[in-house]
C-alpha angles and dihedrals in degrees: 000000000000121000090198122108122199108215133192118192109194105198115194125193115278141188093352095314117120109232080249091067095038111044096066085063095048081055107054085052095057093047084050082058097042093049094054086069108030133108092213120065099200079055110127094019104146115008109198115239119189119200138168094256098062113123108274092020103122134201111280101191094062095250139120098253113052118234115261122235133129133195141184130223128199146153109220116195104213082009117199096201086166095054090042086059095043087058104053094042084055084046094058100238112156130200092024112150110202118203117177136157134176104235128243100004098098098250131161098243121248121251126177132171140188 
């Protein structure tokens, strides 16, 4: 069995704030989570977070301005998908699409939205 969680974190635009603006403080948030319960103090250190308006990203609907989204990918050894979640809900983030799933155990992922 494996003790390791991949986690997606889809971040939309909210109150006024492009997903590009928003997703590096979501995940700030989730490495804040990550780190209560890690061995390793450096864990969590820089979460990757891909956005359209990376550099080379062009636009996929065919227009001039490129659609905004962000997400954040991770694996999270002992991973707390659902405290992760808590946390950013208490924190007042909007739009936020959680996908997580345990390896290896034969699980239905985990989606939740709000």
């Amino acid at each position: 069995m494996s003790s390791v969680t991949s986690v997606f974190v889809v971040v939309g635009d909210s109150g006024g704030e492009l997903a590009e603006e928003i997703a590096p403080k979501v995940a700030e948030v989730a490495a804040e989570v990550i780190r209560e319960t890690a061995v390793n103090p450096d864990a969590a250190a820089r979460l990757p977070v891909i956005s359209n308006s990376e550099d080379g990203c062009h636009p996929l609907q065919g227009g001039s301005k490129a659609g905004s989204g962000a997400v954040i990918w991770f694996a999270w050894n002992y991973g707390r998908p659902i405290d992760l979640e808590k946390r950013l809900q208490e924190r007042g983030f909007e739009n936020i699409t959680v996908w997580s799933q345990q390896e290896l155990n034969g699980a239905t992922p985990r989606v939740t939205s709000w």
